[in-house]
C-alpha positions as CSV (number, residue, x, y, z in Angstrom):
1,X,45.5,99.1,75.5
2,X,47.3,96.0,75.2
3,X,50.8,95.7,77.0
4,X,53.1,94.0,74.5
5,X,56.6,93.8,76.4
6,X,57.9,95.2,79.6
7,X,61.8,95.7,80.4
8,X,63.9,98.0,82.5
9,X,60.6,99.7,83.6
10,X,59.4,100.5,80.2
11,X,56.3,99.3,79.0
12,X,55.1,98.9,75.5
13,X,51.8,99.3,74.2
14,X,49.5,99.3,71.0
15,X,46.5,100.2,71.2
16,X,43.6,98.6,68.8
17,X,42.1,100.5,65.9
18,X,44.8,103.4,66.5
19,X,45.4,105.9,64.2
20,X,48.5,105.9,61.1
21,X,51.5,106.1,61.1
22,X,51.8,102.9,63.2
23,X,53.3,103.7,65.8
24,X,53.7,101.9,69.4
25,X,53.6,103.9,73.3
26,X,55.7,103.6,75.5
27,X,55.3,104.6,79.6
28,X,58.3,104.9,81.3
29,X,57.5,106.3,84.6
30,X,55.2,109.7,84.5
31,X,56.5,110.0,80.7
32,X,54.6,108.0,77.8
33,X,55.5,108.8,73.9
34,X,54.2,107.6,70.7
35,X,57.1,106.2,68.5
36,X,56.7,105.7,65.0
37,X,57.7,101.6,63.8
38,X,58.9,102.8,60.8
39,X,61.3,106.1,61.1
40,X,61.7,105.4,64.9
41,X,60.6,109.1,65.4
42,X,59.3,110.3,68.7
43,X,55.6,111.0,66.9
44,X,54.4,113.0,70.5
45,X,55.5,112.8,74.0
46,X,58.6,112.8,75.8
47,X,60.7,110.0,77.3
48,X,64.0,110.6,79.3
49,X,67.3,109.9,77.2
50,X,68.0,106.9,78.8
51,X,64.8,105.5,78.5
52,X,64.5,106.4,74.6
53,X,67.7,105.1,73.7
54,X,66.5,101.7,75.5
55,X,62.9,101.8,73.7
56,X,64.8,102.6,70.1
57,X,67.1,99.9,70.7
58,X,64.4,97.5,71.4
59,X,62.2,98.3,68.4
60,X,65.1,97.9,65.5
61,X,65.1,94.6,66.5
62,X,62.0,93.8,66.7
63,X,60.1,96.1,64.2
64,X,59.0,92.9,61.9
65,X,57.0,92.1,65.1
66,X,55.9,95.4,65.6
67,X,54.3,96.0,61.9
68,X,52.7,92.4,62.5
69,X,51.2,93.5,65.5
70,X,49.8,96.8,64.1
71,X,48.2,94.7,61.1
72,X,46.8,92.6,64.3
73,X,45.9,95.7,66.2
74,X,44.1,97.0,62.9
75,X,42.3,93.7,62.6
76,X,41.2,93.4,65.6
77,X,43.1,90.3,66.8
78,X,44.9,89.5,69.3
79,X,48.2,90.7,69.8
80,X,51.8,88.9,70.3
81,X,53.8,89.2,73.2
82,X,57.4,90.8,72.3
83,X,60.3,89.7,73.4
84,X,61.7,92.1,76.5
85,X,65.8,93.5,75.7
86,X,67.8,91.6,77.5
């Protein structure tokens, strides 16, 4: 599963050929969630509050990337690199 950015101890991943809604992972720690790109819904999982609030933050400004990626991911093709919040 390809890592697509990394900050604060989060990581973000997509994995290829996944199923819909596309969605993105994120690991934070012993706690990994699937969030979907579109709603920005916790799909399954569990993240601490700090940690989701961080993840959410990052993906509004960055969800063109994310569908682009997804449509990559889909594809097969490699995926971008994202921006980590700063």
């Amino acid at each position: 599963m390809p890592e697509i950015s990394r900050f604060y101890g989060i990581i973000i991943r997509m994995f290829y050929n996944d199923h819909n809604p596309p969605h993105f992972h994120v690991i934070y720690q012993d706690d990994e969630a699937l969030v979907d790109i579109k709603t920005l819904e916790i799909l399954e999982g569990h993240l601490p509050k700090r940690a989701k609030t961080l993840a959410i933050e990052w993906a509004i400004e960055h969800r063109d990337e994310l569908m682009n990626n997804w449509q990559k991911a889909t594809d097969r093709e490699p995926l971008d690199k994202i921006e980590p919040l700063d």
